[in-house]
N, CA, C and O of each residue as an XYZ file, in Angstrom:
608
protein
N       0.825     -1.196      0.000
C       0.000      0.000      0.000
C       0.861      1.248      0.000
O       0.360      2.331      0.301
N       2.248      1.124     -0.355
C       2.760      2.474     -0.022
C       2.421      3.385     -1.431
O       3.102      4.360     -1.748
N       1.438      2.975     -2.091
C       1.084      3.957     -3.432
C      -0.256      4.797     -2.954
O      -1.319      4.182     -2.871
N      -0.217      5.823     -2.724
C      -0.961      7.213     -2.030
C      -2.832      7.107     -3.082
O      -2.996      6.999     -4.297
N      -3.647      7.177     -2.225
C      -4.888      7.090     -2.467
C      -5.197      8.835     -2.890
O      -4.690      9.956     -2.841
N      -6.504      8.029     -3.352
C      -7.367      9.739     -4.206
C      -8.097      9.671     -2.831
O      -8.847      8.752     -2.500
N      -7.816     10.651     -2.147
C      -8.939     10.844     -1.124
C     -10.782     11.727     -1.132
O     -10.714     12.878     -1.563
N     -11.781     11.413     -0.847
C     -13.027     11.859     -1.188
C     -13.066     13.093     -1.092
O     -13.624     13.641     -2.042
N     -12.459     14.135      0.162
C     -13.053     15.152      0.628
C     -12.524     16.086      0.967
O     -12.532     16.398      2.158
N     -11.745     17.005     -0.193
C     -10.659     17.445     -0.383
C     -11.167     19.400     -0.575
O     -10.536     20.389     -0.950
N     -11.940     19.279     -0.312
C     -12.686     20.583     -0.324
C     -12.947     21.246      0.847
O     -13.873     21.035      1.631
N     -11.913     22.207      0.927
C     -11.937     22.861      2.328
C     -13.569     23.858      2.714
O     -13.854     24.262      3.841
N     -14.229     24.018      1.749
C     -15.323     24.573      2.143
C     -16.517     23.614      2.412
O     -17.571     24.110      2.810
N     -16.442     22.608      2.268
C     -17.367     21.892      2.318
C     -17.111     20.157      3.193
O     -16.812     19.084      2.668
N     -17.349     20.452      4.525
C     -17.046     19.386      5.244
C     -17.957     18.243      4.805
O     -18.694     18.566      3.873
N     -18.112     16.836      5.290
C     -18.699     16.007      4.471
C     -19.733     15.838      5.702
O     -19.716     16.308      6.840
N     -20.807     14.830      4.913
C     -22.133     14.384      5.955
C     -21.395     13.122      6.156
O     -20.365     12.629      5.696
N     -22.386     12.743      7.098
C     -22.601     11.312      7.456
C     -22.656     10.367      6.118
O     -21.865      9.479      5.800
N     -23.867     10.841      5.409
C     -24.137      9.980      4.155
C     -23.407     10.544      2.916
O     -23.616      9.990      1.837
N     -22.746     11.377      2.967
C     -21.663     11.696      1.977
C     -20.512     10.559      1.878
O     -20.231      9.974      0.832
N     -19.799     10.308      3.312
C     -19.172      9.368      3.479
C     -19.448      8.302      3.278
O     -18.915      7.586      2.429
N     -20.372      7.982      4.055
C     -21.199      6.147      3.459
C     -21.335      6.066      1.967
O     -21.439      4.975      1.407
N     -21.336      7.611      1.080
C     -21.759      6.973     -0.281
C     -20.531      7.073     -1.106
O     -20.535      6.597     -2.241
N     -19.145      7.843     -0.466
C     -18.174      7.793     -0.950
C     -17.425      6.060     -0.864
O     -17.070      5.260     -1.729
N     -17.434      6.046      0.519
C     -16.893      4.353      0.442
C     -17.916      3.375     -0.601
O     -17.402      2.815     -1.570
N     -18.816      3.285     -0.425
C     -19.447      2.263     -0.563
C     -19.965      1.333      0.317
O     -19.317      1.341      1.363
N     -20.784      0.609      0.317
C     -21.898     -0.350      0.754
C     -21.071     -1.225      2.282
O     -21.405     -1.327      3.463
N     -19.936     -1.698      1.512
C     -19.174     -2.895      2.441
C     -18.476     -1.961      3.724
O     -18.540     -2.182      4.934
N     -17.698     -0.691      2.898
C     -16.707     -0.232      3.758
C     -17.192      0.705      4.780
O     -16.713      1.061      5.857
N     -18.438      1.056      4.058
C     -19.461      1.978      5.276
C     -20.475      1.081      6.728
O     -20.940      1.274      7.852
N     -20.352      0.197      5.800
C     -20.607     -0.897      6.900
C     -19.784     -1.389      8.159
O     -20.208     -1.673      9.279
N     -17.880     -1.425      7.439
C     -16.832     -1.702      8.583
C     -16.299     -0.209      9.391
O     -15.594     -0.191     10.400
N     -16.908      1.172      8.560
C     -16.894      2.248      9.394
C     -17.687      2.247     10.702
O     -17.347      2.669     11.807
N     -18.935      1.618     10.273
C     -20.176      2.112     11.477
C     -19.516      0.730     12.600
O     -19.373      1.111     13.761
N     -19.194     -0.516     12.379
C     -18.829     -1.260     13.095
C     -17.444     -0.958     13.858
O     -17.075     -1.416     14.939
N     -16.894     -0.218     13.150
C     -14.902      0.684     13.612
C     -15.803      1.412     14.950
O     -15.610      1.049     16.110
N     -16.550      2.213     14.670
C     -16.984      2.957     15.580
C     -17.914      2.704     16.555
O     -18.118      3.642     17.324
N     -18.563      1.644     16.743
C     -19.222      1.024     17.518
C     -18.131      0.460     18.377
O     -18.035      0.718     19.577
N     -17.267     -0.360     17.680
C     -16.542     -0.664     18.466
C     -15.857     -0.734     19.320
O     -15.789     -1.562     20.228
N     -14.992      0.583     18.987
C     -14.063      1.321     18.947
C     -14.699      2.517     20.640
O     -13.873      3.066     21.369
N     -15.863      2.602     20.807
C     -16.504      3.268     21.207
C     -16.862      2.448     22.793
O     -16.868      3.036     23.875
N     -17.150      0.938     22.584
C     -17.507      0.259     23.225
C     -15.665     -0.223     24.124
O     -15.403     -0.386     25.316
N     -15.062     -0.280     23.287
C     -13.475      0.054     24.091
C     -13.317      1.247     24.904
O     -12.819      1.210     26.029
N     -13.710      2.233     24.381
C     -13.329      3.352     25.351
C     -14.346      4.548     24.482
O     -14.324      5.258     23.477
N     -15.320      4.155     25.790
C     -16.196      5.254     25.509
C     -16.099      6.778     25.834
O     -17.069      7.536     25.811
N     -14.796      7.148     26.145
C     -14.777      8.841     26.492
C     -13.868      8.951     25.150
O     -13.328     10.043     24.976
N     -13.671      8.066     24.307
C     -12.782      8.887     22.962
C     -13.722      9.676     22.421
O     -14.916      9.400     22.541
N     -13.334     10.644     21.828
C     -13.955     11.828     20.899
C     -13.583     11.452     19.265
O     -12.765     10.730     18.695
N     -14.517     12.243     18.925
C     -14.825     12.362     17.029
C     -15.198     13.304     16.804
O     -16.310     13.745     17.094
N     -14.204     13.909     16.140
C     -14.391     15.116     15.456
C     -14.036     14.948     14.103
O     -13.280     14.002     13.881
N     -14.504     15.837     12.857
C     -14.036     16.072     11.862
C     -13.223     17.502     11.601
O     -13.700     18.611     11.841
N     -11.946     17.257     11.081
C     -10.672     17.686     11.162
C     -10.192     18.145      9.308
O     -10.258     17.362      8.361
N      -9.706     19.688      9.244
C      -9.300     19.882      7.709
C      -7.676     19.354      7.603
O      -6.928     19.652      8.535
N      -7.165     18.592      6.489
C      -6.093     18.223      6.962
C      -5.431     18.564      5.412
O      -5.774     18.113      4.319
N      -4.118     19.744      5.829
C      -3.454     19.642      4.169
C      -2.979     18.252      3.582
O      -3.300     17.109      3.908
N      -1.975     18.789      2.459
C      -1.711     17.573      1.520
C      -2.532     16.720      1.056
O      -2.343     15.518      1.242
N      -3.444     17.121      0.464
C      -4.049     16.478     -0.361
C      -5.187     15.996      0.588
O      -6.237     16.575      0.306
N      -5.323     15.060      1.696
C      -5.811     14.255      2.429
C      -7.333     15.332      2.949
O      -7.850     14.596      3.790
N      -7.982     16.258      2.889
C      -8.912     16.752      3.143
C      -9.650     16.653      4.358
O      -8.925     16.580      5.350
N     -10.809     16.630      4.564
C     -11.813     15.828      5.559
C     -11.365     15.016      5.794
O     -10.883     14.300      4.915
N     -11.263     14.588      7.587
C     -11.113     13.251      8.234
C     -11.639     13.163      9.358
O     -11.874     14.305      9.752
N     -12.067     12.132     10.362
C     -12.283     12.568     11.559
C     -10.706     12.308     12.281
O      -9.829     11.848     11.550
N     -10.431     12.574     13.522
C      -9.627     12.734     14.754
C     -10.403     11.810     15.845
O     -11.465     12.147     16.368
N      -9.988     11.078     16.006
C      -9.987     10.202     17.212
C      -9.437     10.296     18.377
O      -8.361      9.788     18.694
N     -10.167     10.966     19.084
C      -8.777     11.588     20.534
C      -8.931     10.932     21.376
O     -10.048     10.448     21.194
N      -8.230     10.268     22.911
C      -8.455     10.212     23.785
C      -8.269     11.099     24.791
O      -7.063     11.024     25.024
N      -8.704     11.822     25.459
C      -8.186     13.093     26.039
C      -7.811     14.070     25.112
O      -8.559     14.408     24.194
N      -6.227     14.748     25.370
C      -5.784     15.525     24.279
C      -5.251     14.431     23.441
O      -5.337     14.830     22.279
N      -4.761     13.291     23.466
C      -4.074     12.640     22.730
C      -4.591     12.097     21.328
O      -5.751     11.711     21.472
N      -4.210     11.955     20.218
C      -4.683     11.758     18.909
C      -5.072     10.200     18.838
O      -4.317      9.860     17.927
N      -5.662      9.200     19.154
C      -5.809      7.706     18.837
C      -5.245      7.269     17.693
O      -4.128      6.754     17.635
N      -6.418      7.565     16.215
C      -6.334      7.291     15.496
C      -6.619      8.329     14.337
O      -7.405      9.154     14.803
N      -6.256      8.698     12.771
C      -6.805      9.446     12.152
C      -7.558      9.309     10.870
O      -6.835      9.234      9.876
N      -9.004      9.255     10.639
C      -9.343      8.684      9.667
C      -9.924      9.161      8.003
O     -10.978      9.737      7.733
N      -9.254      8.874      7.420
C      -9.774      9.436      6.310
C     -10.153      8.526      4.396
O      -9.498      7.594      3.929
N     -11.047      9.044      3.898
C     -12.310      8.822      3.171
C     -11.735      8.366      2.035
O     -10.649      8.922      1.872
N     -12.098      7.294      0.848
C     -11.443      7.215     -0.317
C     -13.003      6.175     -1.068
O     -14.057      5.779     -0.571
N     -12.467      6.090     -2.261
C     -13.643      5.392     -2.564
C     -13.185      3.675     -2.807
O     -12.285      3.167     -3.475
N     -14.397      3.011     -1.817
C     -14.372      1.702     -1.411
C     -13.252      1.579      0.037
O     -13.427      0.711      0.891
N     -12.705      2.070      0.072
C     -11.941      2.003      1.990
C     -11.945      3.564      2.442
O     -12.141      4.699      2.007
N     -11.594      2.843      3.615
C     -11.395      4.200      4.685
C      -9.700      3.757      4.831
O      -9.273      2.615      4.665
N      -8.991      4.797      5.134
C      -7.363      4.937      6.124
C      -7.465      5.325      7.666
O      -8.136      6.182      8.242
N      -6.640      4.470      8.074
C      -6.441      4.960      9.896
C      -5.227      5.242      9.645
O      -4.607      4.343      9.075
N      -4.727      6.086      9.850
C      -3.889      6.511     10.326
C      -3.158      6.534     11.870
O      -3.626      7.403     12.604
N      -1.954      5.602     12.526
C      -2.024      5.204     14.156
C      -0.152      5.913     14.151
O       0.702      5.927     13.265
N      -0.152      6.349     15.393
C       1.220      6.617     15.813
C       1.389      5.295     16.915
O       0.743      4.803     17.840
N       2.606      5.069     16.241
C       3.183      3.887     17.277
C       4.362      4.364     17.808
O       5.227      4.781     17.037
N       4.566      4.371     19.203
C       5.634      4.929     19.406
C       6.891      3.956     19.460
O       6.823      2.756     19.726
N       8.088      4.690     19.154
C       9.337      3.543     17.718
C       9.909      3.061     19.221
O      10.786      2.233     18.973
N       9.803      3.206     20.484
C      10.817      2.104     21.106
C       9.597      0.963     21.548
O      10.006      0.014     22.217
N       8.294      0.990     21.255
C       8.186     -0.142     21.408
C       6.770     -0.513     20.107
O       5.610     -0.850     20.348
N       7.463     -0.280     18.706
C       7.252     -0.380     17.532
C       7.267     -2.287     17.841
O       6.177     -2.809     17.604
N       8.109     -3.016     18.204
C       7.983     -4.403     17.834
C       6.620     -5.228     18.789
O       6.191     -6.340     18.480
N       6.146     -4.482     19.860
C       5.543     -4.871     20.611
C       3.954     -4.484     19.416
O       3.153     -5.398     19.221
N       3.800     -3.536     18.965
C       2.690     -3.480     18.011
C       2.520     -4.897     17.012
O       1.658     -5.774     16.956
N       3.900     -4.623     16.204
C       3.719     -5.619     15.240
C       3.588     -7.354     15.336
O       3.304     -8.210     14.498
N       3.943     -7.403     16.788
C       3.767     -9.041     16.898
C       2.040     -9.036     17.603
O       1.663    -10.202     17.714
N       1.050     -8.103     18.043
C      -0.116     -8.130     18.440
C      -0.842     -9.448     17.397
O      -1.113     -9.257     16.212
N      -1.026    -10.501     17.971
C      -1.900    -11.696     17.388
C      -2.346    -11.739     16.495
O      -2.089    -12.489     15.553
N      -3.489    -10.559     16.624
C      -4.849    -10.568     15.687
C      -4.528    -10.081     14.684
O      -5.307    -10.476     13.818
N      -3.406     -9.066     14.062
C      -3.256     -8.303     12.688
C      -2.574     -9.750     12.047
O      -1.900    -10.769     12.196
N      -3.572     -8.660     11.019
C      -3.416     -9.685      9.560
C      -1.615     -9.788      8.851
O      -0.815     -8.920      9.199
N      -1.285    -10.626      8.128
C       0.059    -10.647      7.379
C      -0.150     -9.022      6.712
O       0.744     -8.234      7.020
N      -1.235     -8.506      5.853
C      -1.201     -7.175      5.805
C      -0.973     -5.954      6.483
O      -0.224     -5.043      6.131
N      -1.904     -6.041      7.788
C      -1.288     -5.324      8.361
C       0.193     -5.125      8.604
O       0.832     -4.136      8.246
N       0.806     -6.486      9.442
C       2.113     -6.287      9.924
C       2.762     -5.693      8.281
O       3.639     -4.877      8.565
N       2.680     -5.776      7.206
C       3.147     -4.963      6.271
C       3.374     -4.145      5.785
O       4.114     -3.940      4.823
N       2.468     -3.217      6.665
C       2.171     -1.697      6.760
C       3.444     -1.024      7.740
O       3.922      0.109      7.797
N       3.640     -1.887      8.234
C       4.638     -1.061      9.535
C       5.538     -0.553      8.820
O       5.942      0.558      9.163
N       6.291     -1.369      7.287
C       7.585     -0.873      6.492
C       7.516      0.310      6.058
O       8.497      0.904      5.610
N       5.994      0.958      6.158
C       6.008      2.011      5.694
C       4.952      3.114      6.485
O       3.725      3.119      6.586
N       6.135      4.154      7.057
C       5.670      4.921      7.696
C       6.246      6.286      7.130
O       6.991      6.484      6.170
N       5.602      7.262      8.130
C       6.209      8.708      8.168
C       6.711      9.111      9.727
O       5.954      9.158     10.696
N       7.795      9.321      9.745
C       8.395      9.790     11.132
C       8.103     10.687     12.052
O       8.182     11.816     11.570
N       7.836     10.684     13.031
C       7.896     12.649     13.605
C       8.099     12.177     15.320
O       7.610     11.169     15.830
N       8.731     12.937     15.828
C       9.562     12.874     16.854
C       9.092     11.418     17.812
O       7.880     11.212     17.874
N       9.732     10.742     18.314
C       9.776      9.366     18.754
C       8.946      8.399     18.452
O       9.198      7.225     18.726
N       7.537      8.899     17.673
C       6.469      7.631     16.513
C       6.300      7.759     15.147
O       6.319      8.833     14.546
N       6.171      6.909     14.764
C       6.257      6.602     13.488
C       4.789      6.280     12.812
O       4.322      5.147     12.926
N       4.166      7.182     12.193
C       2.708      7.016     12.155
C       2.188      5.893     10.614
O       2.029      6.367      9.489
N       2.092      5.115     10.793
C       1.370      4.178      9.862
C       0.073      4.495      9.344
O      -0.833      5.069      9.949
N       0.069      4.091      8.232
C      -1.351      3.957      7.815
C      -2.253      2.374      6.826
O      -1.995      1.713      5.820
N      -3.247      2.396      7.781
C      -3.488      1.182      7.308
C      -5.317      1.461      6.794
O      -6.275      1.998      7.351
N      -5.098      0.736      5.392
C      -6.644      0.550      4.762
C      -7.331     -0.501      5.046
O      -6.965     -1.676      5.032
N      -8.677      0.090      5.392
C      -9.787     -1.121      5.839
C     -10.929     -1.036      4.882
O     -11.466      0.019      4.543
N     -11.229     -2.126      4.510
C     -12.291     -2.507      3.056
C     -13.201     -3.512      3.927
O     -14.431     -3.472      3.882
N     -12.245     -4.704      4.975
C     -13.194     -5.155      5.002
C     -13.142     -5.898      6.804
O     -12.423     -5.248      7.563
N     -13.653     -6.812      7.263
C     -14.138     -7.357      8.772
C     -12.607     -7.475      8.959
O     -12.254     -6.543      9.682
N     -11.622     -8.197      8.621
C     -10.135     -8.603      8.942
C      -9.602     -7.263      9.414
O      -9.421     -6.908     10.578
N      -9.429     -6.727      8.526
C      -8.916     -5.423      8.671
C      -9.219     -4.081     10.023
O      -8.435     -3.338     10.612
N     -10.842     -4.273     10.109
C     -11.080     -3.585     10.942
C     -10.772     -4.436     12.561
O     -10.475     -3.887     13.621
N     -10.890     -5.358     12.400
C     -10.876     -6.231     13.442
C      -9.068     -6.225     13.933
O      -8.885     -5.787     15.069
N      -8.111     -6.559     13.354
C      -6.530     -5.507     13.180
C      -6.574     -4.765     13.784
O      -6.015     -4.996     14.856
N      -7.220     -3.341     13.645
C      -7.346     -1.957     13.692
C      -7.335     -1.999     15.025
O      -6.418     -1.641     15.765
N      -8.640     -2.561     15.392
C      -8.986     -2.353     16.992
C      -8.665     -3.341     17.604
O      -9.335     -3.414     18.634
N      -7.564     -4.629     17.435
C      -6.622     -4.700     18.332
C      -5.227     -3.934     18.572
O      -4.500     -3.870     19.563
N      -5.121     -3.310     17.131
C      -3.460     -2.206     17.382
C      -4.514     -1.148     18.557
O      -4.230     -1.104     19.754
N      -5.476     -0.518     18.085
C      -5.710      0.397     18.639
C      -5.958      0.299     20.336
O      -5.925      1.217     21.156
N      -6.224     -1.190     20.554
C      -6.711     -1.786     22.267
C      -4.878     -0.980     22.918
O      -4.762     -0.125     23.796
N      -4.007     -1.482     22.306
C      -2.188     -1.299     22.144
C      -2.616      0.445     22.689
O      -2.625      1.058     23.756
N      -2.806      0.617     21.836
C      -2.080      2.129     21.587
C      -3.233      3.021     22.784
O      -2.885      4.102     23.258
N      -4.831      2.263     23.211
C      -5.168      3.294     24.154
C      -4.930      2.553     25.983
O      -5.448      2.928     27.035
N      -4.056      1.542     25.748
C      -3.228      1.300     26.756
C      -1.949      2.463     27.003
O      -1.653      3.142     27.986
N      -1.537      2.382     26.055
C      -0.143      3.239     26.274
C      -0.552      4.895     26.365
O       0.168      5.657     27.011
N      -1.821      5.402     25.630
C      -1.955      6.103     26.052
C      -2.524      6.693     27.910
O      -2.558      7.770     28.504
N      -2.771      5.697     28.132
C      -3.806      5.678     29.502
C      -2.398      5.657     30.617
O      -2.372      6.058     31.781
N      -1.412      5.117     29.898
C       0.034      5.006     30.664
C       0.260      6.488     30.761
O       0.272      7.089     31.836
N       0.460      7.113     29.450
C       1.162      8.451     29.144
C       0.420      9.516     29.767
O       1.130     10.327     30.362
N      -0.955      9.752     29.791
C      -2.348     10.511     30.650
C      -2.197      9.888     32.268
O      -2.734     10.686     33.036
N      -1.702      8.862     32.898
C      -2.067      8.590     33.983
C      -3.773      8.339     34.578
O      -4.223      8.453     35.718
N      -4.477      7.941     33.224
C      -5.770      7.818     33.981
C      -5.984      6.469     32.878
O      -5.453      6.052     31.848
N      -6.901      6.160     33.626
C      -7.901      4.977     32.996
C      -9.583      5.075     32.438
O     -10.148      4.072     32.001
């Protein structure tokens, strides 16, 4: 996946709907959105969702926060969605051996973008495998955040 997607919602004046999105993905992937977020929600119900303008190309996304901290970042394409996750690089190997990700996922890790001690990945979800991945890296990452906040 390191070849860069057409993203949906690239128009800074015009943030997207609910059903803008569902009709940009499509049928399957709007289906593993509403289940990302059910989920995802049912893990840790004080995360926030917001929709966020983001340069380079990448437009509309939501922000997944826990507290101030960023979770996950998601953004729109047609037939998948991208998460976007910061893993932080000294304990980058402890992500990639997590059980449940797919041989794809762990494939994603080769390719990141850097910024001061994490290395932010991005991984596409089309379909149940994928999202199911997602929110075990993400179980990872709102542990370590709950470390870094001192709360639970």
């Amino acid at each position: 996946m390191s070849d860069t997607p057409e993203f949906a919602f690239t128009d800074f004046k015009h943030s997207p709907s609910r059903p803008q999105i569902d009709a940009a993905l499509g049928v399957l992937p709007a289906i593993e959105l509403k289940h990302f977020e059910e989920k995802l929600d049912l893990l840790e119900p004080r995360v926030q969702w917001a929709m966020h303008w983001y340069e380079n190309g990448k437009g509309w996304g939501y922000r997944v926060s826990y507290r101030t901290r960023v979770v996950c970042v998601l953004h729109f394409s047609k037939g998948f969605f991208t998460a976007a996750v910061s893993i932080p690089a000294v304990r980058e190997d402890e992500f990639v051996r997590i059980r449940e990700l797919t041989e794809e996922f762990r494939e994603q890790f080769k390719y990141f973008t850097l910024s001061p001690k994490v290395k932010w990945v991005t991984f596409r979800i089309k379909k149940r495998s994928d999202t199911d991945s997602l929110l075990a890296l993400l179980q990872l990452k709102l542990m370590d955040l709950y470390t870094k906040t001192g709360r639970r």
